[in-house]
C-alpha positions as CSV (number, residue, x, y, z in Angstrom):
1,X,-139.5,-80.5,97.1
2,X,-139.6,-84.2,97.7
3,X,-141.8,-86.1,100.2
4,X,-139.4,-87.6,103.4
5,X,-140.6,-88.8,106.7
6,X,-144.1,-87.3,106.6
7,X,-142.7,-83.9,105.3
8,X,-142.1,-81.9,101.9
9,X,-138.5,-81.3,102.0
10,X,-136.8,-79.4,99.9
11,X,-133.7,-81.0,97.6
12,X,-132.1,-77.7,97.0
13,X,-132.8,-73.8,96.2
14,X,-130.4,-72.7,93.7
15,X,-128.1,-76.0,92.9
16,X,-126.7,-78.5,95.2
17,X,-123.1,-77.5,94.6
18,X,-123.8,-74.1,95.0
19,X,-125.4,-74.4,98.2
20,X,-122.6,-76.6,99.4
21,X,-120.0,-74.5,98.7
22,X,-121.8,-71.6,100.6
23,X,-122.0,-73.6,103.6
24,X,-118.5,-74.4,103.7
25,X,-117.5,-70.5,102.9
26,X,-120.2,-68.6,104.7
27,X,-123.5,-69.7,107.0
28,X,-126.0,-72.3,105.5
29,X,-129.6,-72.9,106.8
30,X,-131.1,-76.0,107.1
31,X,-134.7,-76.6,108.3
32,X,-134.7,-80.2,110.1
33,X,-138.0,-79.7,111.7
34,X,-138.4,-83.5,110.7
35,X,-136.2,-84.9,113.3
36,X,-137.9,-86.0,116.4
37,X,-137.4,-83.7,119.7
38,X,-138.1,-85.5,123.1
39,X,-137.6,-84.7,126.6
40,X,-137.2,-87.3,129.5
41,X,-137.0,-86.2,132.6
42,X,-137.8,-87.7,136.3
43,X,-135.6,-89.2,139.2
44,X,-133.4,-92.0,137.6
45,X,-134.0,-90.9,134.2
46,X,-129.9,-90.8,133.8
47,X,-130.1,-94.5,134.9
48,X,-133.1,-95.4,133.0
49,X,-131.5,-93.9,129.7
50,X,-128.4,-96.2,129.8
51,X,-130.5,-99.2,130.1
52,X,-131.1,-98.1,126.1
53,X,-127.8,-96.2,124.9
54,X,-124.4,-96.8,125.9
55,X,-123.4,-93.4,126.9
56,X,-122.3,-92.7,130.3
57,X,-124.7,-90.2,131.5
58,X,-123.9,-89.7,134.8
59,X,-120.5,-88.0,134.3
60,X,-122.7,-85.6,131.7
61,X,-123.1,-82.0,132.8
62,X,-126.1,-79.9,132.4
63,X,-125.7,-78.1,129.5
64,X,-123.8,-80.6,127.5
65,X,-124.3,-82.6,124.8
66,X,-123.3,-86.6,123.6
67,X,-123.9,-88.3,120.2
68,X,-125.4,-91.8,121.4
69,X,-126.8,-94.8,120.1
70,X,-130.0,-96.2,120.7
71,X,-129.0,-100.0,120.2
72,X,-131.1,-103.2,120.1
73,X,-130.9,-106.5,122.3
74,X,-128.6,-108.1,120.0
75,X,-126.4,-105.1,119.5
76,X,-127.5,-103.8,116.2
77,X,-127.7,-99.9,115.8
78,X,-132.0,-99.0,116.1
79,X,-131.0,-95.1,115.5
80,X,-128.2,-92.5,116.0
81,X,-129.0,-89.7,118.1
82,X,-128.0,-86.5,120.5
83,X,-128.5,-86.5,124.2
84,X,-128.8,-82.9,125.8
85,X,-128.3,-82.5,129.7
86,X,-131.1,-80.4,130.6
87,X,-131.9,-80.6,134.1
88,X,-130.7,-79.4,137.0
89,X,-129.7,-79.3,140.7
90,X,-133.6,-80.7,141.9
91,X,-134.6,-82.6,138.9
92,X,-132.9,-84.8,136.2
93,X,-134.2,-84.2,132.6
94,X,-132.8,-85.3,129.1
95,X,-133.3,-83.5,125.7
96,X,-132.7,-85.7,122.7
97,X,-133.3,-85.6,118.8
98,X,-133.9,-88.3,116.8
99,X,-133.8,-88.9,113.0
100,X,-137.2,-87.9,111.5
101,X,-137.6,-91.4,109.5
102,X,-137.2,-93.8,112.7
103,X,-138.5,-91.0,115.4
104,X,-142.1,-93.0,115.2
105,X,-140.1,-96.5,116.2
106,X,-137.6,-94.8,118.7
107,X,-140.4,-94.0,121.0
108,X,-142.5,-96.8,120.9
109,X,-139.3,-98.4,121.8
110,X,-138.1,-95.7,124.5
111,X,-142.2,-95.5,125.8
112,X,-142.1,-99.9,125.8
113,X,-138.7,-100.0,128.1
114,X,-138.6,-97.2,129.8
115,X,-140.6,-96.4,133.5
116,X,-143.4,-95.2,133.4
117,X,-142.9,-92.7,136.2
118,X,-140.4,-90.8,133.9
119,X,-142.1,-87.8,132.0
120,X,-141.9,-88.5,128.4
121,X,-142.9,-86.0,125.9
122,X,-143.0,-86.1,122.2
123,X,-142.8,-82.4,121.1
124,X,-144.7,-81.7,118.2
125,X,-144.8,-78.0,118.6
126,X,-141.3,-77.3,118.3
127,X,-139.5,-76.4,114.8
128,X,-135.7,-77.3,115.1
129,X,-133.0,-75.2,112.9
130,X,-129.5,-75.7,111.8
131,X,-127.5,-72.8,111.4
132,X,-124.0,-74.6,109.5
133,X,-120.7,-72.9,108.6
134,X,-117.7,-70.3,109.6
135,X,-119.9,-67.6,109.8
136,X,-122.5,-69.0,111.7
137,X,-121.7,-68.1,114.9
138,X,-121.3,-64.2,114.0
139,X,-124.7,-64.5,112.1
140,X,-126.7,-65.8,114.8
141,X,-124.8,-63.1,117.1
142,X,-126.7,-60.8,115.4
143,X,-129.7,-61.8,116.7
144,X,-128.9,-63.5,119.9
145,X,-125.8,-61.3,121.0
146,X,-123.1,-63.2,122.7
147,X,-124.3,-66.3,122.0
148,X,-120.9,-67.6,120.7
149,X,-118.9,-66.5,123.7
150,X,-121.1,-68.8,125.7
151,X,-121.4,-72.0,124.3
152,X,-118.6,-74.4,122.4
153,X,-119.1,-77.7,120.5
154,X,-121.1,-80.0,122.2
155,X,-122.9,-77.4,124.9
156,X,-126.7,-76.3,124.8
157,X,-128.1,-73.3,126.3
158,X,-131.5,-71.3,126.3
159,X,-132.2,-67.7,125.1
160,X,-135.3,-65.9,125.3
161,X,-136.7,-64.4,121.8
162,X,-139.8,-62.5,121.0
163,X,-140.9,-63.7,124.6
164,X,-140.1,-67.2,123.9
165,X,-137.6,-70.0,124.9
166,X,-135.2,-71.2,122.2
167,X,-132.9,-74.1,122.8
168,X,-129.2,-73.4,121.1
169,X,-126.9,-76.3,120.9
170,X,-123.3,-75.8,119.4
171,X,-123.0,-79.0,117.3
172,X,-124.5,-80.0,113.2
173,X,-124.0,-82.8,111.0
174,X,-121.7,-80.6,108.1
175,X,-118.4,-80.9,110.1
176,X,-118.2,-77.1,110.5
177,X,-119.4,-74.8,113.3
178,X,-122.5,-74.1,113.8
179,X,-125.7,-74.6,115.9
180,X,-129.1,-76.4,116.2
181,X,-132.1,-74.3,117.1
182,X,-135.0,-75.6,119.1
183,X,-138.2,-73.2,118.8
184,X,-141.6,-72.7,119.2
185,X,-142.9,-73.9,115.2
186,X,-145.3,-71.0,115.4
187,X,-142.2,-68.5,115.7
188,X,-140.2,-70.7,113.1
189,X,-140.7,-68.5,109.8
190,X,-140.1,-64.9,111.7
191,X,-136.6,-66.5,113.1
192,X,-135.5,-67.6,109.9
193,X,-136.9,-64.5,107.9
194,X,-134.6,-62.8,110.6
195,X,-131.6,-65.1,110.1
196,X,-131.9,-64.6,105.9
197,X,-131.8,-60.8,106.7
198,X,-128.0,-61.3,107.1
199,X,-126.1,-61.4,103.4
200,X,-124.1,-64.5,105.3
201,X,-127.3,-66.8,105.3
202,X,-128.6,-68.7,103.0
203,X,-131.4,-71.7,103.1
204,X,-129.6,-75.0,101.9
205,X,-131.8,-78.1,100.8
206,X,-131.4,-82.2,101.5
207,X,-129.0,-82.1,98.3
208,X,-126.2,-80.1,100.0
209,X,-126.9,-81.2,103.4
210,X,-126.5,-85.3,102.0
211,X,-123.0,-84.0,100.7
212,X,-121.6,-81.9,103.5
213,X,-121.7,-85.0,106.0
214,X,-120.3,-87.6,103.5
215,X,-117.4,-84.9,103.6
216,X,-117.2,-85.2,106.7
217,X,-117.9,-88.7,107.5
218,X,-121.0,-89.1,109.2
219,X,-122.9,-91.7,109.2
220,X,-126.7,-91.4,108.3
221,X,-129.1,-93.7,109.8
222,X,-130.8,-96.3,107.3
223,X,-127.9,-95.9,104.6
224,X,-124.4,-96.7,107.0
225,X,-126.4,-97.3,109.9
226,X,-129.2,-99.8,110.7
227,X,-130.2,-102.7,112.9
228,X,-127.7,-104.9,111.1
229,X,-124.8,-102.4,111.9
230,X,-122.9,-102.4,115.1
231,X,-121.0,-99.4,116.9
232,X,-117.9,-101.5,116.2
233,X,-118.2,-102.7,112.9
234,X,-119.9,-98.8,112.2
235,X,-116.6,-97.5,113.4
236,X,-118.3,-95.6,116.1
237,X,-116.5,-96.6,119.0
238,X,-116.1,-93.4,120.5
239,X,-120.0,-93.8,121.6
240,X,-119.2,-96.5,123.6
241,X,-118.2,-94.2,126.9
242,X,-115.3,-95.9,129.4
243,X,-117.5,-96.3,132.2
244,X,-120.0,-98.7,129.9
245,X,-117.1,-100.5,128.2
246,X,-116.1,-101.5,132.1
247,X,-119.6,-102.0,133.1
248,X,-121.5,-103.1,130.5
249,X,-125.3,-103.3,131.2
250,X,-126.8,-101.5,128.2
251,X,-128.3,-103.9,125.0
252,X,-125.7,-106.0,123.2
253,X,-122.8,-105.3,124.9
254,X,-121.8,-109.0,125.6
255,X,-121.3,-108.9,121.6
256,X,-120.3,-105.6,120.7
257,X,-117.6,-105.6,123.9
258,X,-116.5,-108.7,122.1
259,X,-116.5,-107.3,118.6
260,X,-114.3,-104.4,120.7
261,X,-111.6,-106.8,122.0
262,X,-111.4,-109.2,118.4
263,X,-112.0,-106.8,116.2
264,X,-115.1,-107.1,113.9
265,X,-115.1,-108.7,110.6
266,X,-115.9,-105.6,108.6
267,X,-115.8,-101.9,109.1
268,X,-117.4,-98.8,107.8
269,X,-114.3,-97.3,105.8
270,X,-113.9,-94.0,103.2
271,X,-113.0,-94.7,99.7
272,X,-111.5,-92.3,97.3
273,X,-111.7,-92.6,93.3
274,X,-110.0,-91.2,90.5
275,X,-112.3,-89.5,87.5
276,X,-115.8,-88.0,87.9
277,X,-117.5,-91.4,88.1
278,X,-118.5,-91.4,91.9
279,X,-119.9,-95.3,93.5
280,X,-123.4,-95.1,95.0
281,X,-125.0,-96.9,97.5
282,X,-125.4,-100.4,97.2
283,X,-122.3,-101.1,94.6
284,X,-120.6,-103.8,95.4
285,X,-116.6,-103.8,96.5
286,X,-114.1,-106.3,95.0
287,X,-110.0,-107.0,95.8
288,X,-109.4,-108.5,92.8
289,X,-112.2,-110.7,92.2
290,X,-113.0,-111.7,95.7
291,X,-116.1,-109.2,96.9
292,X,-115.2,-107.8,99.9
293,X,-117.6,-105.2,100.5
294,X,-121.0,-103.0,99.9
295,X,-121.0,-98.9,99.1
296,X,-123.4,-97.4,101.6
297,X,-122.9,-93.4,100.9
298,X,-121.4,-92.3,97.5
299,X,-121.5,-89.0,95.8
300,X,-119.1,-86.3,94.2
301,X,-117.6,-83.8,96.8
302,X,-117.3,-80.6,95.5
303,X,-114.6,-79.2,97.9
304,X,-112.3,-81.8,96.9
305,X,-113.4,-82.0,93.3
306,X,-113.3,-86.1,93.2
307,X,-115.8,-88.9,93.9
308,X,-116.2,-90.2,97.7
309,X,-117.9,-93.3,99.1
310,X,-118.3,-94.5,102.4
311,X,-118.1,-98.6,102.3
312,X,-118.6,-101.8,104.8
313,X,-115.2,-103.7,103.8
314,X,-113.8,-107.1,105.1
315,X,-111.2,-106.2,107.9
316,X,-108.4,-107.2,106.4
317,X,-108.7,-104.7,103.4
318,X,-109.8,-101.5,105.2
319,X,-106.1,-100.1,106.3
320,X,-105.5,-96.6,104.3
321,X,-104.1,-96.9,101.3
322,X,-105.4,-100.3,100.7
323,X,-106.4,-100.3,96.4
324,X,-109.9,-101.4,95.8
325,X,-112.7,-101.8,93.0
326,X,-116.0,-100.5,93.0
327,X,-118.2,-102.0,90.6
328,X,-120.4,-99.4,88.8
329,X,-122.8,-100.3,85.5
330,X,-120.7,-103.5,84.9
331,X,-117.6,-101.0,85.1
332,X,-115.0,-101.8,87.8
333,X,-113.9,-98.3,89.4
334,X,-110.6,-98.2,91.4
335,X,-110.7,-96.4,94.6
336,X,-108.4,-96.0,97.3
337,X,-109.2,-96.7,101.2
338,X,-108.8,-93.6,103.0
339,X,-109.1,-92.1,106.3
340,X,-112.2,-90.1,107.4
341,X,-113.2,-87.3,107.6
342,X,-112.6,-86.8,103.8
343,X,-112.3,-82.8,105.0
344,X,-111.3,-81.8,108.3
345,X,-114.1,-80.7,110.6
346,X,-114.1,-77.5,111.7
347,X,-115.4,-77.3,115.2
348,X,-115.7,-74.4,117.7
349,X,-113.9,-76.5,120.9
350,X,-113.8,-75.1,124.4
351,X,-111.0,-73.0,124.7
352,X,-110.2,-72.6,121.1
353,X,-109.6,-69.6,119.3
354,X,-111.1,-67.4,117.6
């Protein structure tokens, strides 16, 4: 157990690789009650919202969900998050989670530029779950029957249990299925002493968790992201909805619709290495010996059996394939640029199959 974000979090159970591999084979759980859950809701909260992200939230349905960025007057990336369409026909209302380390910042800055006529609420009484892997959706069937049959990637719904509400979004941060689970904290322990009742579950730590999303190429806020990162340069583009990139109007976009058109001078990349020798955060990149670029994520991936990093490279050296050198203990490491995600993701989409 390890301190994090005002919480004792745990690193791993039985072994980081162990509880990897289980995720990626069976159903993993993963306690994120650290994260910050907040719901904005009010006339013009839609509106209000993309004054501070550049998501178009007006062409989001209820019961839907969009990755976002919460993005600074100059552009910069303040925090990564996901925006939940919760209200409905009489009311507008907007469910979101936050990273647990910058949740303290993102709503003194939400509270600061937002109206005050929105309701704002901070919920400190809710646990939130995530339920990763391919049997995930046939172990939480087990105790919310049909839940998979109603809800694909990227969709949210509610389910009563033990006379409570429980908020169930199809979406995770591992690259396979699986869910997020808003409830009650005082219900949290009997809803995952139910979940671990199935052979198919089994609790996952930070370790694990760190390793599964550098597989699949996701970014985590304060390593790959930060206020000195842009959406461009961050290779998140695909948070930039087409409505805003016409429009405009949300912070930065003057530069980062600039960045868009020219292209930016570096770019979040993946990098590949031969040997066991993996680069970690903060070694430098060279081409030859001009430096070229920073290691922001690095670690060993255990379904491919080979190092991985993720890297901010100069723009000309970040097309696949390109040859590389990361520097590690005065060593130089080749490594290769290559596309992400490292391992394919393995989403439950609308209308896929079974």
């Amino acid at each position: 157990m390890v301190p994090f974000a005002g919480y004792s979090m745990p690193i791993q159970y039985e072994g980081i690789v162990a509880e990897h591999n289980w995720t990626r084979e069976h159903a993993g759980l993963f306690d994120v009650s650290h994260m910050g859950q907040i719901t904005i809701g009010g006339a013009g909260a839609g509106k209000a919202l993309e004054a501070l992200l550049p998501a178009d939230l007006g062409s989001l349905r209820p019961g839907r969900i969009r990755y976002s960025l919460l993005l600074a007057e100059n552009g910069g990336i303040l925090d990564d998050l996901m925006v939940t369409n919760i209200g409905g026909e009489e009311e507008e209302a907007f469910y979101l989670v936050v990273n647990g380390a910058t949740k303290s910042d993102d709503i003194a800055h939400m509270r600061a530029n937002l109206p005050e006529s929105l309701a704002f609420t901070y919920h400190v009484e809710l646990a939130l779950l995530a339920l990763q892997g391919p049997e995930a959706a046939a172990a939480l069937d087990g105790i919310l029957p049909g839940l998979s049959d109603d809800i694909a990637f990227m969709q949210s719904t509610t389910r009563s249990w033990n006379g409570a509400e429980l908020r169930i979004g199809r979406s995770g941060y591992t690259g396979e299925d699986g869910y997020e689970i808003s409830l009650p904290a005082s219900l949290a322990e009997d809803f995952v002493t139910a979940l671990l009742a199935d052979e198919r579950v089994r609790p996952i730590g930070l370790g694990a968790r760190d390793s599964l999303r550098l597989e699949a190429g996701l970014p985590l806020y304060g390593h790959d992201l930060s206020p000195q990162t842009d959406p461009v340069s961050a290779d998140l583009t695909f948070a930039l909805s087409k409505k805003r990139r016409e429009n405009g109007g949300f912070p930065g976009a003057e530069r980062i619709l600039g960045l868009l058109a020219e292209g930016p001078p570096s770019k979040r990349v993946g990098l590949t290495f031969d040997g066991r020798l993996p680069g970690r955060e903060g070694a430098p990149v060279f081409a030859g010996e001009r430096a070229v670029g920073t290691v922001t994520s690095g670690g060993f991936a255990p379904t491919l059996g080979r190092p991985i990093a993720m890297a901010y490279v100069t723009a000309e050296f970040t097309s696949p394939g390109t040859g590389l050198e990361v520097e590690v203990r005065g060593k130089r490491l080749p490594a290769t640029v290559t596309p992400m995600p490292f391992v394919p993701h393995r989403y439950h989409r609308a209308g896929a199959r079974k």
